[in-house]
C-alpha positions as CSV (number, residue, x, y, z in Angstrom):
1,X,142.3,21.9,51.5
2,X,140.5,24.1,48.6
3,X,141.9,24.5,45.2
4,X,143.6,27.3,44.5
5,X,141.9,30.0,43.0
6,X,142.4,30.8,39.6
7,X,142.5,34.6,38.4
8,X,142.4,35.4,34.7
9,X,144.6,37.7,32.7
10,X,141.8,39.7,31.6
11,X,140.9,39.9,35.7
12,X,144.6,40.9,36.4
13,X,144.8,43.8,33.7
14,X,141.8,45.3,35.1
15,X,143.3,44.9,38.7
16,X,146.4,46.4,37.6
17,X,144.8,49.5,35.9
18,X,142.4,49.9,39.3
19,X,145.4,50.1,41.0
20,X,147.4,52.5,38.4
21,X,144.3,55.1,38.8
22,X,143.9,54.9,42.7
23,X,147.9,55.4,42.7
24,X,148.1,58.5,40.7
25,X,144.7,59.7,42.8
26,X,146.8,59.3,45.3
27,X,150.1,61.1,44.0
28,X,147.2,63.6,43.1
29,X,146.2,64.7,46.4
30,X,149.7,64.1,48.1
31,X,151.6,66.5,45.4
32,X,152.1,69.0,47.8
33,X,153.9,66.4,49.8
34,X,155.3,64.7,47.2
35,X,156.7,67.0,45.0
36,X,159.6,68.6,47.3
37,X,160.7,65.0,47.5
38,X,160.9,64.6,43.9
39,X,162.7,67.7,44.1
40,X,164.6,66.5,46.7
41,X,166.2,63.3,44.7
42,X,166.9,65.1,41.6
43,X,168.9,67.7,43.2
44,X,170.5,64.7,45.4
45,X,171.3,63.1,42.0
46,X,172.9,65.9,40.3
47,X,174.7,66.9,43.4
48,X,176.0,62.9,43.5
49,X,178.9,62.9,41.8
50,X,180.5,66.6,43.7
51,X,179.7,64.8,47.2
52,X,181.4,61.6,46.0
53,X,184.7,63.9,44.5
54,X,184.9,65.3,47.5
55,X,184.7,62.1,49.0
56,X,187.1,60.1,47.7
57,X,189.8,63.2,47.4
58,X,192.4,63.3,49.4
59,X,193.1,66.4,52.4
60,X,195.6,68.6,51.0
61,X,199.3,67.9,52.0
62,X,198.0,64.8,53.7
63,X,197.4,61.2,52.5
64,X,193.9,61.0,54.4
65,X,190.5,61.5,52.6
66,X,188.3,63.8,53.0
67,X,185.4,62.3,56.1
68,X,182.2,62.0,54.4
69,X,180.6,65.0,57.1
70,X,183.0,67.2,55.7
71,X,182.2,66.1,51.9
72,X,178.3,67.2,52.7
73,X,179.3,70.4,54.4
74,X,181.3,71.4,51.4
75,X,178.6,70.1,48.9
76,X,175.8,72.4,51.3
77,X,178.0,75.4,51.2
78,X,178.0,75.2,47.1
79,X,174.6,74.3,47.0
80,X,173.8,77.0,49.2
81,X,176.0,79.5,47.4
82,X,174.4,78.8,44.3
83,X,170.6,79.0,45.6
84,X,171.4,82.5,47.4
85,X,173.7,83.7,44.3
86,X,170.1,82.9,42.7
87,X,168.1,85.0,45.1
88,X,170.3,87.3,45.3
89,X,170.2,88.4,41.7
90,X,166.3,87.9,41.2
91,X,165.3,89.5,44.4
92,X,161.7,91.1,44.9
93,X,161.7,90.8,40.8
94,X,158.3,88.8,41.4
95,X,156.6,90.9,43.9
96,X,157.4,94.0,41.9
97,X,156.2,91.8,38.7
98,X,153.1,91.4,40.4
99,X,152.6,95.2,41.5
100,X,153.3,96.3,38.6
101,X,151.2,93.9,36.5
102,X,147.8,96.6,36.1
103,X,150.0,98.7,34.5
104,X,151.3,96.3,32.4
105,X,147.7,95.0,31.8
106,X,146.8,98.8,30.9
107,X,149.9,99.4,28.6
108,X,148.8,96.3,26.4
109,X,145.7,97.3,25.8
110,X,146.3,100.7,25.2
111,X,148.7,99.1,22.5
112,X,146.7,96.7,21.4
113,X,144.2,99.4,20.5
114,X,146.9,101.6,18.6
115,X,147.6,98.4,16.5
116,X,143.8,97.8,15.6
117,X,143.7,101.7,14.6
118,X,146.8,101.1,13.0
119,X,145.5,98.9,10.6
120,X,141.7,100.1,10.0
121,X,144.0,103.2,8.6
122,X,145.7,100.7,6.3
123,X,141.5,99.7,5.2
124,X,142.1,96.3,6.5
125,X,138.7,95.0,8.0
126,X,139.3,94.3,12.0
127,X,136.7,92.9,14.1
128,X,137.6,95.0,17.2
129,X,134.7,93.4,19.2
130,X,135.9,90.0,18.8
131,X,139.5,90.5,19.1
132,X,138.2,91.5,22.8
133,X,136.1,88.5,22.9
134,X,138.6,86.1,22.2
135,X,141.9,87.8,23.3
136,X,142.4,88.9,26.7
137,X,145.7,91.1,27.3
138,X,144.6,90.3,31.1
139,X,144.7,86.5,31.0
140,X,148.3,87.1,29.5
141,X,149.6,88.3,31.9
142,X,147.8,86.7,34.7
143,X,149.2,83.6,33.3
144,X,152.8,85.3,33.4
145,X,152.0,85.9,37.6
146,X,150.8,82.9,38.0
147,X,153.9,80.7,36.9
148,X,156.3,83.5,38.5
149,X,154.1,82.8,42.0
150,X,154.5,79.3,41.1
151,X,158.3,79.6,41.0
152,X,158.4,82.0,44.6
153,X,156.4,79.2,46.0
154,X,159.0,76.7,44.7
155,X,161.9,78.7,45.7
156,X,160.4,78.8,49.1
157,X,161.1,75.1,49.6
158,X,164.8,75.4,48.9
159,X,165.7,74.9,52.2
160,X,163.5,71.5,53.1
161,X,164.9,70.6,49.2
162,X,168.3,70.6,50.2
163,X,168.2,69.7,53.5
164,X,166.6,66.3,52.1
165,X,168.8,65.9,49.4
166,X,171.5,66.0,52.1
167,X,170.1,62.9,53.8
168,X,169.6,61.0,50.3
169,X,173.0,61.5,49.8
170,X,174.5,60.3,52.7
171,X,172.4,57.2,52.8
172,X,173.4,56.3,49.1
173,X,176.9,55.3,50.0
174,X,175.7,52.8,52.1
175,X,172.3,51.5,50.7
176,X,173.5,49.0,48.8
177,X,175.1,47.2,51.6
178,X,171.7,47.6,53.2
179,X,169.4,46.4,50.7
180,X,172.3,43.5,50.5
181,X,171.8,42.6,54.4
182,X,168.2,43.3,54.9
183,X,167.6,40.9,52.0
184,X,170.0,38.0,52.2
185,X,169.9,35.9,49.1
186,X,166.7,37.5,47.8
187,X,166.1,39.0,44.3
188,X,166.3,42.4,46.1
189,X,169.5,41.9,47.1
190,X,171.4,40.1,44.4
191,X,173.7,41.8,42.4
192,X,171.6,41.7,39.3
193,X,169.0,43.5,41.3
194,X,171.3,46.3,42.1
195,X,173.0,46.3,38.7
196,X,169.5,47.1,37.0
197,X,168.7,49.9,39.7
198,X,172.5,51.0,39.2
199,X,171.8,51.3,35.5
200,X,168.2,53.2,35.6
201,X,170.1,55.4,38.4
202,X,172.7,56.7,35.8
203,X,170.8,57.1,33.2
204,X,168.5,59.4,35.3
205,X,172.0,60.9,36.4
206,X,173.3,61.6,33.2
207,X,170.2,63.2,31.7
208,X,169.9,65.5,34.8
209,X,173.3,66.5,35.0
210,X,173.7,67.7,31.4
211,X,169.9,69.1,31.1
212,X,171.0,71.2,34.2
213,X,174.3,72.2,32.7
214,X,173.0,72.9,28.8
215,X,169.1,75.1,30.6
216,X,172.0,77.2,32.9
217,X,173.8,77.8,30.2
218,X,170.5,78.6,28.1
219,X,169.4,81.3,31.8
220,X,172.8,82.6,31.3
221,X,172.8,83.7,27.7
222,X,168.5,85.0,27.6
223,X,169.5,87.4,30.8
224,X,172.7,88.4,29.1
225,X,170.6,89.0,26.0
226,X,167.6,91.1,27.8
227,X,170.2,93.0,29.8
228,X,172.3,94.2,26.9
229,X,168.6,95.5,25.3
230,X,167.7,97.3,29.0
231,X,164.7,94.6,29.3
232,X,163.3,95.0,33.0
233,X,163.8,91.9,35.7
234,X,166.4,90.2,32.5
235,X,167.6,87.8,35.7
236,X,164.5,86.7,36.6
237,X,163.3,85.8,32.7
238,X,166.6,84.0,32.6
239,X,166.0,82.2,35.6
240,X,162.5,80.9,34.3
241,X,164.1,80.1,31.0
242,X,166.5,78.0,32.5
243,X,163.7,76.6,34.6
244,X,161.2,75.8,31.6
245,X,164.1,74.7,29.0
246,X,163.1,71.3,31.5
247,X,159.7,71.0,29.3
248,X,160.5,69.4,26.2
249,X,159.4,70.9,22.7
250,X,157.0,73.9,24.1
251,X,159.2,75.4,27.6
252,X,161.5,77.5,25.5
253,X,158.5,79.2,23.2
254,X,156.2,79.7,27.1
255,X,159.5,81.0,28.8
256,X,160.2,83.7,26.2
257,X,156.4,85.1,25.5
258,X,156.3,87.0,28.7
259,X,159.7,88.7,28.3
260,X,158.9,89.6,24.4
261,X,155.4,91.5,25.5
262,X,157.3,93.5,28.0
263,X,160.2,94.4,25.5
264,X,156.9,95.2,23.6
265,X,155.5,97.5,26.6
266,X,158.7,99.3,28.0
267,X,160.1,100.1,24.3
268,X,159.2,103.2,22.1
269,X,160.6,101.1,19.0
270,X,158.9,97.6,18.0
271,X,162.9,97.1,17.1
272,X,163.7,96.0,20.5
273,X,160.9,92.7,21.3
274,X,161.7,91.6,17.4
275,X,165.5,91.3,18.7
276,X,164.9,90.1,22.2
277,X,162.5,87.7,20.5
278,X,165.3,87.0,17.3
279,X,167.6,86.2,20.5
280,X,165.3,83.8,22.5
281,X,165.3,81.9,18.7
282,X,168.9,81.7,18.3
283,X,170.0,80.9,21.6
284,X,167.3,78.1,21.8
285,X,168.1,76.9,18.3
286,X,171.3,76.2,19.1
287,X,171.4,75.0,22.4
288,X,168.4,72.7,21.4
289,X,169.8,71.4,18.2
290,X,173.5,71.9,18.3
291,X,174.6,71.8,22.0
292,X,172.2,69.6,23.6
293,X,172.1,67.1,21.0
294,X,175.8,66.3,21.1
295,X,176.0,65.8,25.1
296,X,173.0,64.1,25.4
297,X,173.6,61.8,22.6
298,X,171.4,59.6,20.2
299,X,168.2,61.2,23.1
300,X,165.8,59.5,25.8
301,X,164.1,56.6,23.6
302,X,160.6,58.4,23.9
303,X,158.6,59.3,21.0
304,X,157.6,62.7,20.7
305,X,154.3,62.4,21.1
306,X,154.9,60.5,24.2
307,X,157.2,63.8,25.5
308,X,154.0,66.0,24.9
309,X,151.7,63.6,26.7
310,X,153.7,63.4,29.5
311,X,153.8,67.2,29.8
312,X,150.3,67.3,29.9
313,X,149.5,63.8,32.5
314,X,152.4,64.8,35.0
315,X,151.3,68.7,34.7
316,X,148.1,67.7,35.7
317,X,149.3,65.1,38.5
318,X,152.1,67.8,40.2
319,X,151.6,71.1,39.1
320,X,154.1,72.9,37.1
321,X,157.4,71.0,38.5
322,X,156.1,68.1,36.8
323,X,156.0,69.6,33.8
324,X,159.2,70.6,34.5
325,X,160.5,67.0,35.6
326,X,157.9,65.3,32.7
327,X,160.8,63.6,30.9
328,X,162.9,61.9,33.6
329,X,159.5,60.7,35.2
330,X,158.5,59.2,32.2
331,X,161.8,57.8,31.5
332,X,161.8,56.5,34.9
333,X,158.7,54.5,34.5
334,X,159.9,53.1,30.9
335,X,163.0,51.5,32.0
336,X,160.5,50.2,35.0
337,X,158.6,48.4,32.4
338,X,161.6,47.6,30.2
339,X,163.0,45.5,33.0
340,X,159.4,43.4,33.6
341,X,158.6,40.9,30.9
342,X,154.3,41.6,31.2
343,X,154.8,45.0,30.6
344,X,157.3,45.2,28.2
345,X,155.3,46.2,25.4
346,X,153.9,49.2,27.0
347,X,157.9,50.4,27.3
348,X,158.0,49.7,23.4
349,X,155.3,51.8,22.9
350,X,156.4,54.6,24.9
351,X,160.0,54.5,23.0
352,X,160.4,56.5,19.8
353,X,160.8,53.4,17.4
């Protein structure tokens, strides 16, 4: 028999970055695929703990618990309720958006131009030609349309999301006996195994759960806000603040820029976008720093530079839910290379000290 063959470390880094770039090529071309099953195991993992309530609670005025069909029905009709209480309140708000977006696009220029005449009066010295150049009222607001499609188009998956997450969650209660039986005595199967994948599953948990919780909270406050200052569609900007308060560091400043230019449009007064924008500040200031902070404790272990690249890489790889979801990826893959002692340094380098 032949000697074994002896690979290099040198040979198996290179091997292992071939594969890393062939397997996000791959998540590349199969985002469309793959990103309502991402979707999919968040929502199952925030939903977790309501379907296992229900589960273990008892039927009222009986000693029997509730069967685990009848958990998932109760968990689909809250889901449900929530996802058409949703619809319901931002309606066409997008199409209409959309329709209405040439006027918009004429309204800012036309004040753009009484701003520039504004101040040659004042003798300031305004190069109107390359303001035009470099500053496109258009691509404003074509950017504005193009997330709001992005979010129809994501909303338009909310029945294959849920339906998935329903399956996820009924095959959680019994996956660990699975993984135990399918694998007797292997390291897939022994408890240590399933105590590492029990940890990175709560973590990813607990970091859903209260991000959810603290970017409603952040909707609910920025449509209360635009609706008190007559601001058109104020559900639908709450909905996509609540929706980019997900992106770390730069969501809260994209979410609000849209709503501030058409306080800026509808209103005779430049009183009204300085509030709506004073209010986008205060109720990001202190849900970001005050709120957040004290749920979510001591934070994620990434460095913020990390946070940003990750915004970009996973934007890039899934489109605009993974910048959305950039965070828990990334944290999913650090505590991946946490737990393996090759690649351990990479999760120190990823971590914020």
């Amino acid at each position: 028999m032949g000697q074994p063959v002896q690979v290099s470390r040198s040979t198996n880094v290179l091997l292992a970055i071939a594969a890393t770039f062939i397997i996000i090529a791959g998540m590349k071309a199969a985002s469309s695929f793959i990103v309502p099953v991402i979707l999919s195991i968040f929502v199952s993992i925030i939903l977790g703990p309501l379907y296992f309530f229900f589960a273990s609670s008892k039927i009222p005025f009986t000693k029997k618990e509730i069967p685990d069909w009848l958990a998932i029905i109760l968990v689909v009709l809250i889901a449900g309720f929530f996802f058409f209480l949703v619809g319901k309140l931002v309606g066409n708000s997008v199409q209409e958006f959309s329709n209405k977006l040439p006027q918009y696009q004429q309204a800012l220029v036309n004040k753009l131009t009484g701003v520039i005449e504004g101040l040659k009066k004042l003798g300031l010295p305004i190069p109107e030609s390359g303001i035009s150049e470099n500053f496109s009222p258009g691509m404003i607001m074509n950017i504005s349309t193009s997330v709001l499609n992005g979010l129809g188009s994501l909303l338009s998956n909310t029945f294959l999301i849920v339906f998935t997450s329903i399956f996820l969650l009924m095959e959680a209660s019994v996956f660990s006996d699975k993984l135990r039986r399918a694998f007797p005595g292997s390291e897939l199967g022994d408890s240590k195994a399933q105590s590492g994948t029990s940890q990175v599953v709560e973590k990813i948990k607990r970091y859903a759960t209260i991000k959810s919780i603290v970017s409603l909270m952040t909707g609910a406050f920025i449509s209360s806000w635009l609706w008190f200052f007559d601001v058109e569609y104020p559900f639908l900007w709450g909905l996509v603040a609540f929706m980019f308060n997900f992106i770390p560091n730069i969501g809260s400043i994209i979410a609000a820029v849209p709503a501030v230019i058409l306080a800026w449009l509808t209103s005779d007064s430049i009183t009204t976008p300085i509030l709506v924008a004073v209010g986008y500040l205060l109720v990001n200031f202190i849900i970001g720093n005050i709120v957040e902070p004290k749920f979510m404790g001591k934070g994620l272990g990434l460095s913020t530079l990390v946070v940003f690249l990750s915004l970009l890489f996973w934007g890039w790889v899934l489109g605009p839910v993974g910048m959305l979801l950039s965070v828990p990826l990334t944290i999913i893959v650090k505590i991946i290379l946490d737990a393996n002692d090759e690649t351990q340094w990479i999760g120190i380098m990823l971590g914020d000290k």
